[in-house]
C-alpha positions as CSV (number, residue, x, y, z in Angstrom):
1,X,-4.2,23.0,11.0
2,X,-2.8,21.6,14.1
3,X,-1.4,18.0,14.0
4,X,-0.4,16.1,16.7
5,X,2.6,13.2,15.7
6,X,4.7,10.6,18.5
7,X,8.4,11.4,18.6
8,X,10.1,8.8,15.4
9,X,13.0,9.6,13.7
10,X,11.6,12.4,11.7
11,X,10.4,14.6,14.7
12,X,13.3,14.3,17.0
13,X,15.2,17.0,15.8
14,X,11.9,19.2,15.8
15,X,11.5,17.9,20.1
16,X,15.4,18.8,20.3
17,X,14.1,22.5,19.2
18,X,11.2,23.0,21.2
19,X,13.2,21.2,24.7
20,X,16.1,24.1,23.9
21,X,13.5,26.9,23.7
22,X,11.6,25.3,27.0
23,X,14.6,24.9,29.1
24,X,15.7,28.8,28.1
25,X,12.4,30.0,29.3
26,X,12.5,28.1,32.5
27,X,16.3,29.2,32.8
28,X,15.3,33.2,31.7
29,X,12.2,32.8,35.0
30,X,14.9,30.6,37.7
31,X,18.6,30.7,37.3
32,X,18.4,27.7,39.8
33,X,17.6,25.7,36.4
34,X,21.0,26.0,35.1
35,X,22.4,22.9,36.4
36,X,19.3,21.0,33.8
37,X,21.7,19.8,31.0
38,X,21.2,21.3,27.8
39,X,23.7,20.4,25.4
40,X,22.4,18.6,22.0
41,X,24.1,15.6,22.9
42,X,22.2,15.2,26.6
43,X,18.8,15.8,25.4
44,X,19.2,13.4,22.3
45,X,20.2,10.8,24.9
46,X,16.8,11.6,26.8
47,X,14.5,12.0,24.1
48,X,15.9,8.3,22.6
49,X,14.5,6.9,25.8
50,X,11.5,8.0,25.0
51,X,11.3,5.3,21.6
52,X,10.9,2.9,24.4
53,X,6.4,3.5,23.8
54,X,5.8,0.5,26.4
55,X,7.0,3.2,29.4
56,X,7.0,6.3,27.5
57,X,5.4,8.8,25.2
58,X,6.4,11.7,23.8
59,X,4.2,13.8,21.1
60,X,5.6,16.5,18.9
61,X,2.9,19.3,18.3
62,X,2.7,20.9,14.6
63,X,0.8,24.0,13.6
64,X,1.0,24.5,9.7
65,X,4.3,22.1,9.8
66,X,5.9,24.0,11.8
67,X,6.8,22.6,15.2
68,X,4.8,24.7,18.3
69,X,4.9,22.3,21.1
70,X,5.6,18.9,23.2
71,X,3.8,16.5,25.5
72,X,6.4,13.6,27.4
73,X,5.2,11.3,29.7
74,X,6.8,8.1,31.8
75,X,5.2,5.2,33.1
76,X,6.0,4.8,37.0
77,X,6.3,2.2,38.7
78,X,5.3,2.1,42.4
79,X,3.5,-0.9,44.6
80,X,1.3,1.1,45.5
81,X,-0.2,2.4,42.7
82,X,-0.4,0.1,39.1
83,X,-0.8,1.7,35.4
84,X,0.6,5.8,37.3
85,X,2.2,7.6,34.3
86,X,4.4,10.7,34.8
87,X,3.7,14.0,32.5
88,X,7.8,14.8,32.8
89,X,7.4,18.1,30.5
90,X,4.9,19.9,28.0
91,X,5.4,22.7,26.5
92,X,3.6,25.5,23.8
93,X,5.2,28.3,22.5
94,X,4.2,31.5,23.6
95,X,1.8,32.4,20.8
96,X,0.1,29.8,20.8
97,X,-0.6,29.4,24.6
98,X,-4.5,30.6,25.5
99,X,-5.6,28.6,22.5
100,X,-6.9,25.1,22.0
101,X,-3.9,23.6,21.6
102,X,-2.7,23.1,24.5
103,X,-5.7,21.0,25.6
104,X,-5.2,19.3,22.3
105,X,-1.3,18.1,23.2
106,X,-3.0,16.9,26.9
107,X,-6.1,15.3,25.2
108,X,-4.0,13.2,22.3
109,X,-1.8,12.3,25.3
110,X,-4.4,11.2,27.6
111,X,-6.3,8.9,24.9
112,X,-2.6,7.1,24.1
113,X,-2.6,6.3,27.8
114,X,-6.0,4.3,28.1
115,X,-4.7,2.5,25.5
116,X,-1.9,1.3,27.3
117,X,-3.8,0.8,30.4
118,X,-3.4,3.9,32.5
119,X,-5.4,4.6,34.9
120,X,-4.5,8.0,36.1
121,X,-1.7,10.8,35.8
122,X,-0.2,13.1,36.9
123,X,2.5,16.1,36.9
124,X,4.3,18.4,38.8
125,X,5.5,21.4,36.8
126,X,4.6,25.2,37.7
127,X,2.5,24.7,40.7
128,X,2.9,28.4,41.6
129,X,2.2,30.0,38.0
130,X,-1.7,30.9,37.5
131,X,-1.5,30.8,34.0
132,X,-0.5,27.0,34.3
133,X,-2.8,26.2,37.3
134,X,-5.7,27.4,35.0
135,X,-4.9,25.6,31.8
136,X,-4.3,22.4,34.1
137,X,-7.9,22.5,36.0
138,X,-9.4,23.8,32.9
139,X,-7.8,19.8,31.0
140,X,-9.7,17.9,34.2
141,X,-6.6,18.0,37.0
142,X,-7.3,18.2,40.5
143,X,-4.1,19.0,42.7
144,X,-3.5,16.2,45.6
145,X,-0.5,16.3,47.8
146,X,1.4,19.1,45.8
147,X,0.7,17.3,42.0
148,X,-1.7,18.0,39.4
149,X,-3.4,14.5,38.9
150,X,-6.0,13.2,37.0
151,X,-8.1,10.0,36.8
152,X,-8.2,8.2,33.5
């Protein structure tokens, strides 16, 4: 059973987890991702800003309790475009990647955004990775000017 919770006190040491193992798999593919601070302390601070639910979500994924995955998104602000929101990070572990899931994560996100009033989204990580430009079109993205972006 898959459940899908927002980050709260009693899933932030679960996101703390699943950002460590994330940032070690971008680190083990691109040493030029070394500089991305890892430290407990660091991503605590991050994570916090993401109680702040008017300009930011952040879901913790759970597959029979145990915690599988993460969906973050910002609200951005730009004149030019009102109600833009900002997928900063998801990520699945490995065995459960080529499954529902994933859609699931983008889905649950997606639905909290029309509630707050987005209009579209957008992200911009693993442009050059199949796997990810798959999973991406297959969730309803288009790519425009080097993002994957999607009307809401």
């Amino acid at each position: 059973m898959t459940e899908i919770k927002p980050l709260g006190t009693l899933t932030v040491d679960d996101a703390l987890t699943l950002y460590e193992r994330m940032l070690a798999e971008f680190r083990a593919k691109d040493h030029r991702l070394a500089a991305i601070p890892c430290d407990q302390r660091t991503l605590r601070t991050m994570l916090q800003m993401s109680f702040d639910t008017s300009n930011a979500l952040f879901f913790v994924t759970y597959f029979h309790d145990i915690p599988i995955g993460f969906v973050d998104a910002v609200r951005v602000e730009k004149e030019s475009e009102q109600n833009l929101w900002y997928i900063k990070g998801s990520f699945l572990e490995k065995e459960y990647r080529g499954s529902s899931i994933g859609l699931e994560m983008i889905t649950a996100l997606e639905k909290q955004l029309r509630k707050k009033g987005a209009q579209r989204v957008y992200c911009t990580e693993l442009m050059d990775e199949q796997s990810a430009n798959e999973f991406w079109i297959e969730a309803g993205y288009s790519i425009e000017e080097g993002k994957r972006v999607k009307e809401l």
